[in-house]
N, C-alpha and C positions, 0 to 999 in steps of 0.2 A: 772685778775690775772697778775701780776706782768711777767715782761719776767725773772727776776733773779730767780727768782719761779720757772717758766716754764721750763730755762736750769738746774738749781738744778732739778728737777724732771728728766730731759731727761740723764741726765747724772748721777744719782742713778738707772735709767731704765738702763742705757747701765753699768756700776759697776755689776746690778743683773747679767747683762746677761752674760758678759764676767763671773764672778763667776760661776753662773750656768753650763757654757759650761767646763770650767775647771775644775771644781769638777767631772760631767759626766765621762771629759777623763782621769781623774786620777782615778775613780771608773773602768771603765772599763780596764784601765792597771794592776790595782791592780787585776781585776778578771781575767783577764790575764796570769799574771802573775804566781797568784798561782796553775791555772789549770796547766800552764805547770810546774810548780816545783812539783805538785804532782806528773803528769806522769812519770818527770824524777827519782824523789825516789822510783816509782813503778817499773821502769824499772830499776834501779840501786841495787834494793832489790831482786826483779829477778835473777840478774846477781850475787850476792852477797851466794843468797841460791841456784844458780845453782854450783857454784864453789865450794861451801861449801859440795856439796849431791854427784859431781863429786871426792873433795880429798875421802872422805867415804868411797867410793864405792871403789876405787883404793886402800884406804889401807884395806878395807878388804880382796877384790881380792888378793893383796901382802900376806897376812895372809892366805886366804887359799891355796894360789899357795905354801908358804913355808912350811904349814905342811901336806899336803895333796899330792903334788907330787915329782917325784923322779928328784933329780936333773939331767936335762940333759942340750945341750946345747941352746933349741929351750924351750924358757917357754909358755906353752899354755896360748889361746887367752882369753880375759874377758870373751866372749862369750862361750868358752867351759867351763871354771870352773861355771859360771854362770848354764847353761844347767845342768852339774854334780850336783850343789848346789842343783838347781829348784827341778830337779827326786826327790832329797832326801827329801824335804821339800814336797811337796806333796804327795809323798806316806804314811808320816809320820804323814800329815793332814788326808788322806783317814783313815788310819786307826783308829786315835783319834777322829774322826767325827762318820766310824761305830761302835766303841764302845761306845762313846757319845748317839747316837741317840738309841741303844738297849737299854740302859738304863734307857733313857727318854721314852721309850716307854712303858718300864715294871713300871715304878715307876708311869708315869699319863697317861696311854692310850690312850680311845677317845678324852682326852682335849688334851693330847701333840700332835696326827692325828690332830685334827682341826688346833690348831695354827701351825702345819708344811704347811698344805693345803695353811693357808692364805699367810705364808709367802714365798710357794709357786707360788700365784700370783702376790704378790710385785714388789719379782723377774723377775717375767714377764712382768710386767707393766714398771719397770726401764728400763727392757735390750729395750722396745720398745720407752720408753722417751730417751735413750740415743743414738739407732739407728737413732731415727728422730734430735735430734739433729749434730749429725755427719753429716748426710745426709745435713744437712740444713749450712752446713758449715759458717756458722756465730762463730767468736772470740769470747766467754763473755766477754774477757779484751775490744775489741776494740769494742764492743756493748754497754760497761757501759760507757766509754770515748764517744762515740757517741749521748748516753742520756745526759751524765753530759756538753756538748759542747753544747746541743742544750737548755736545762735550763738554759745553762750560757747566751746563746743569748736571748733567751725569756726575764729572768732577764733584760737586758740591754734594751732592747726592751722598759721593763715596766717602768723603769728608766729612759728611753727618754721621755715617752707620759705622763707622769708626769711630769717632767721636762716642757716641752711644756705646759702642761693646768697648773703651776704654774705661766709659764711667762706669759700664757696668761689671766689668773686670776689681778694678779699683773697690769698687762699691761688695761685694763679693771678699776682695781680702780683708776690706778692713769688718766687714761680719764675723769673718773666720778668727781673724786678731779680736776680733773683741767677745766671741767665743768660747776662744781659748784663755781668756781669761780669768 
């Protein structure tokens, strides 16, 4: 084999390789990249529908503080009209709930008893799934960010050892072609 052969071959080998390794790091900036623009529309969307549930909540507060008290000079706090509100909205459930539930109870008896029973343990089963996870104090947000980082690395991972047994595939034939020369 010709040496003009040889250096055309060694220098389409090293063309692959530099190609190769620069595609890699621009795949990997690109993944990068968009993990972290997701988190930050995550966390800017957050902050978007906190502001948004915070004005809400203030004008309705403002709306009940104007028709519901008397004007003085000290306007009570979120927290007391809030309190005031709560009583009223629960007692107001309590009672639309026991006459709900008489009703259902004269109109399907032992079937309305059964499916109260079950969703009786539901209930039980939630309030214990969500006491163990409180307990266990782990973020979902910063859990699923934790999965979605570590896929991302896996990912890249699988994209290097590919990368590698192409060059080395490559690297292999062109031995063999110049070999057989």
């Amino acid at each position: 084999m010709s040496d003009s052969l040889k250096d055309r071959l060694k220098t389409d080998l090293q063309a692959i390789k530099t190609e190769g390794g620069n595609r890699t790091s621009r795949i990997r900036e690109i993944i990068q990249t968009a993990a972290t623009q997701s988190m930050t529309e995550l966390k800017e969307g957050m902050g978007e529908i906190r502001a948004t549930a915070n004005q809400s909540i203030s004008t309705v507060a403002q709306t009940l503080n104007d028709a519901e008290t008397p004007e003085s000079s000290e306007a009570p706090s979120f927290s007391t009209i809030f309190k005031g509100l709560g009583k009223r909205l629960v007692n107001q459930l309590r009672s639309q709930l026991v006459n709900l539930d008489a009703k259902l109870a004269t109109q399907y008896g032992n079937r309305y008893e059964t499916v109260k029973q079950r969703i009786g343990l539901f209930q039980l089963w939630y309030d214990k799934t969500k006491a163990n996870a409180e307990a266990s104090e782990i973020d979902p947000v910063q859990q699923k960010q934790a999965e979605i980082e570590l896929k991302i690395a896996n990912q890249g991972a699988f994209v290097a050892r590919k990368e590698q047994q192409i060059r080395q595939q490559v690297k292999e034939y062109l031995n063999t072609v110049i070999s057989k020369s």
